[in-house]
C-alpha positions as CSV (number, residue, x, y, z in Angstrom):
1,X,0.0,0.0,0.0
2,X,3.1,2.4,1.1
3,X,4.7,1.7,-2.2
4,X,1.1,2.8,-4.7
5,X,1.0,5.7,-2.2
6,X,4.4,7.2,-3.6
7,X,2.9,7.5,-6.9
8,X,-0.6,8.5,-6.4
9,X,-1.8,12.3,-6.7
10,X,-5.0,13.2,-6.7
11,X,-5.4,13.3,-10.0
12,X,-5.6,9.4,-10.2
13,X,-7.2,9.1,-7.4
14,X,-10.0,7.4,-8.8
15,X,-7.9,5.2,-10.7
16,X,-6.3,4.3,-7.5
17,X,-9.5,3.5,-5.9
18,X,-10.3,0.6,-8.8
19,X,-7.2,-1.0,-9.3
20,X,-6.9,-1.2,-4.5
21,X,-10.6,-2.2,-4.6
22,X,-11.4,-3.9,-1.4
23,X,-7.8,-2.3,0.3
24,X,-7.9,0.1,3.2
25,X,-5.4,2.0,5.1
26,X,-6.4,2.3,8.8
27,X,-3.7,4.0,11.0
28,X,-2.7,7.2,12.8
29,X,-1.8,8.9,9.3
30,X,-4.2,10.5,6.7
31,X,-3.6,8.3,3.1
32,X,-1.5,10.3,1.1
33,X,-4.0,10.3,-1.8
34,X,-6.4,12.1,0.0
35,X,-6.2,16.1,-0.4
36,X,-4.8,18.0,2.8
37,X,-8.0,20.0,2.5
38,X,-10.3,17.3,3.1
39,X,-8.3,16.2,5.8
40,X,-8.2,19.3,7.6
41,X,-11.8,20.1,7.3
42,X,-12.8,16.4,8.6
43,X,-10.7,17.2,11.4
44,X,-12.8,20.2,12.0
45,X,-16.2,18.4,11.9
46,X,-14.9,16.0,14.9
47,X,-13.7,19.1,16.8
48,X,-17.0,21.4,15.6
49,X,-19.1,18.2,17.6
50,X,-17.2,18.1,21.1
51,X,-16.7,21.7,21.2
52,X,-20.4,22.5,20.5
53,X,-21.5,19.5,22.6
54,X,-18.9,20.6,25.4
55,X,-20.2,24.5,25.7
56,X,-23.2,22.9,26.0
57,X,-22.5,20.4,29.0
58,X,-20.4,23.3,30.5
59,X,-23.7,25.9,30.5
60,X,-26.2,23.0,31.8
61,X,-23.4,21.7,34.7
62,X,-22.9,25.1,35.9
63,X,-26.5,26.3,36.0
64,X,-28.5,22.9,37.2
65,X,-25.2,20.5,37.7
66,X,-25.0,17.1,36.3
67,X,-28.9,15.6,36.2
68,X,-29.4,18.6,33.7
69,X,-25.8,17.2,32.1
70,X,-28.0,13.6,30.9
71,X,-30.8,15.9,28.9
72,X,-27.7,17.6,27.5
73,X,-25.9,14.4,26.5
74,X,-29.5,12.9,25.0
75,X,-30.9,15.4,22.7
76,X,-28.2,17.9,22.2
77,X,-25.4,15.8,20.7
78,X,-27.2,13.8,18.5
79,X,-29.1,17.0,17.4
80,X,-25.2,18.2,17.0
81,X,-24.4,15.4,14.7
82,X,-27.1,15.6,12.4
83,X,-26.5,19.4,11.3
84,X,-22.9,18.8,11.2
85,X,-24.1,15.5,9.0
86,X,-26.0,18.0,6.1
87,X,-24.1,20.9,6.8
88,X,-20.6,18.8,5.7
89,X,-22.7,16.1,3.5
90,X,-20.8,13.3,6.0
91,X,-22.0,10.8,8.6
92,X,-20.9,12.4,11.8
93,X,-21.4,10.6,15.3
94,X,-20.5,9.5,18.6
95,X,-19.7,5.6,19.2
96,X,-18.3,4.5,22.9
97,X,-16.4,1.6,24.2
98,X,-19.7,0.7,26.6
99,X,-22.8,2.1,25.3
100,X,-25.2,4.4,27.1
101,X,-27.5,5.6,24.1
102,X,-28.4,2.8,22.0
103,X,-29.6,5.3,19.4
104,X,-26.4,7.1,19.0
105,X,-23.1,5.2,20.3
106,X,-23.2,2.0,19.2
107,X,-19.9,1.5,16.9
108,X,-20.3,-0.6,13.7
109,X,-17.5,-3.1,12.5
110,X,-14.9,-0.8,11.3
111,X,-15.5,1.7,14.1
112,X,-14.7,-1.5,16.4
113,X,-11.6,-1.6,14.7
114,X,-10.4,1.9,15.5
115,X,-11.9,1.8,19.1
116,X,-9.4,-1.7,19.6
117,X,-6.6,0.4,17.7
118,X,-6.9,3.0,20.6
119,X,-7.0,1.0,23.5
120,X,-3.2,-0.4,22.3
121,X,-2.0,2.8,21.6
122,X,-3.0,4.0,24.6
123,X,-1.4,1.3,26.4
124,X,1.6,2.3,24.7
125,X,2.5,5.3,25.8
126,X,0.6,7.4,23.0
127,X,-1.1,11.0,24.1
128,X,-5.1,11.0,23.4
129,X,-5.3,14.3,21.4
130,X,-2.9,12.6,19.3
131,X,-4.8,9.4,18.4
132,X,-6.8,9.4,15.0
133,X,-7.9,6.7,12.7
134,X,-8.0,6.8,9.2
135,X,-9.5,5.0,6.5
136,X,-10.7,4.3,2.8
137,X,-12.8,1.8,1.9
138,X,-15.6,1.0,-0.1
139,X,-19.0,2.1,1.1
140,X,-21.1,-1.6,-0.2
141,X,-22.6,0.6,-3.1
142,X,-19.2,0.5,-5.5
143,X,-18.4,4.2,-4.2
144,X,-15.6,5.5,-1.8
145,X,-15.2,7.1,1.6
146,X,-13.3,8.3,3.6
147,X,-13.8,7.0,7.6
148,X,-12.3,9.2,10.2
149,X,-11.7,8.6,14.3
150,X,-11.0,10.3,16.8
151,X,-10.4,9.3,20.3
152,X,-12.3,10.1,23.4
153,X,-10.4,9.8,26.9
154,X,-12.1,10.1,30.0
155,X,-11.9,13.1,32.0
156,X,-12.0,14.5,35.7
157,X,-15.4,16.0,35.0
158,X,-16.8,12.8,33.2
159,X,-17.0,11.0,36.4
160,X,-19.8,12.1,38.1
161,X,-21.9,10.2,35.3
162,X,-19.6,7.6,34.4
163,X,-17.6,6.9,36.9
164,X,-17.8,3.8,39.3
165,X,-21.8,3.0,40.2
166,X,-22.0,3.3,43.4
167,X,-20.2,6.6,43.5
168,X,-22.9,8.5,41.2
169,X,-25.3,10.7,43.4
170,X,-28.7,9.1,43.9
171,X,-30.7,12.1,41.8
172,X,-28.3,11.7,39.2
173,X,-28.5,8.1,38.9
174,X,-32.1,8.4,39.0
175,X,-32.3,9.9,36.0
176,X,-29.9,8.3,33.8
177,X,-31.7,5.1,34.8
178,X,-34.6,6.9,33.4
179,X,-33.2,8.1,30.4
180,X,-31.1,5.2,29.5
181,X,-32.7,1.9,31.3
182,X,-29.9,0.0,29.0
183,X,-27.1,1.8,29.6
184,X,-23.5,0.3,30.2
185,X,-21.6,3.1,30.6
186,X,-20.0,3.4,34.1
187,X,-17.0,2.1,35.8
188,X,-14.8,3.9,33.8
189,X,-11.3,6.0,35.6
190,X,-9.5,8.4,34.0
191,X,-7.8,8.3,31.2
192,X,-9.5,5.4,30.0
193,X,-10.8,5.2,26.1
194,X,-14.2,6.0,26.3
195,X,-15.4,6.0,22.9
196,X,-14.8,8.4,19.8
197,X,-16.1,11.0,17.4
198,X,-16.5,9.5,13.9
199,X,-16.9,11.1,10.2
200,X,-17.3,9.3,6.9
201,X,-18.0,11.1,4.1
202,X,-18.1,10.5,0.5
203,X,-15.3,10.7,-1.7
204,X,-15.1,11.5,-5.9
């Protein structure tokens, strides 16, 4: 794959495509094919999501504190995803490691992949903000796309709702009981993987 990549421009890009049919590249480093403009803007849709989804969480914890957090969580990030999704004609979501909202996090077979790819790396030694996935493959209809991932860590402030069981307050686990009577996502520390933000979008 390294080798093709040497000669590849994006002017046969879709030459490229035919003749690896099948072939992806999944690692920490952008294909070479693809153009650094499309790269940079996919980065920007993963960091458009948690930084709207964050100012969000940060407004509802400081007014009401972390019950109001779980209405945050529910409605406002997948509402998040799906503008970015038309705004950027891509497939934007959250997928996590344990699921809490079954209509939203649950990671397909490829997204699997990058979440097992970040659990070693992590256990290697590499930084979090550092960790991305990177892949093009076909899409099942004899098109291309491009399928992006970036890694979620854990943080001080994630605790209060995801942190061990029995530590969450009593009102708070109340209502994600309530709001997510399947949910699996607790027990985590800090530091651990906790899921990632994902974009595939179409490519020419």
């Amino acid at each position: 794959m390294h080798f093709f990549q040497k000669f590849i421009d994006r002017h046969t890009l879709g030459v490229f495509f035919l003749l690896v049919a099948g072939m992806a590249r999944a690692d920490n480093t952008p294909p070479a094919a693809i153009d650094a403009g499309l790269v940079q803007s996919t980065r920007s849709i993963a960091g458009d999501l948690l930084g709207q989804l964050g100012q969000k969480l940060k407004a509802a914890m400081s007014t009401d504190g972390p019950v109001a957090a779980v209405s945050v969580c529910k409605e406002s990030a997948p509402a998040i995803a799906r503008q970015l999704s038309i705004t950027n004609d891509a497939k934007v979501t959250r997928i996590g490691t344990r699921v809490r909202n079954q209509n939203m996090g649950v990671p397909n077979a490829w997204q699997k992949e990058a979440l097992t790819q970040f659990e070693v790396r992590l256990s290697q030694g590499e930084k979090a903000p550092d960790i991305e996935y990177w892949q093009v493959a076909d899409n099942g209809h004899g098109k291309s796309e491009l399928r992006y991932a970036k890694a979620i860590t854990v943080q001080p402030q994630c605790l209060s709702c995801h942190g061990a069981a029995q530590d969450i307050a009593a009102p708070l686990a109340d209502k994600l009981r309530i709001e997510y009577p399947d949910d699996q996502a607790t027990g985590y520390s800090v530091g651990q993987l906790r899921g990632a933000v994902v974009v595939t979008r179409p490519l020419p």
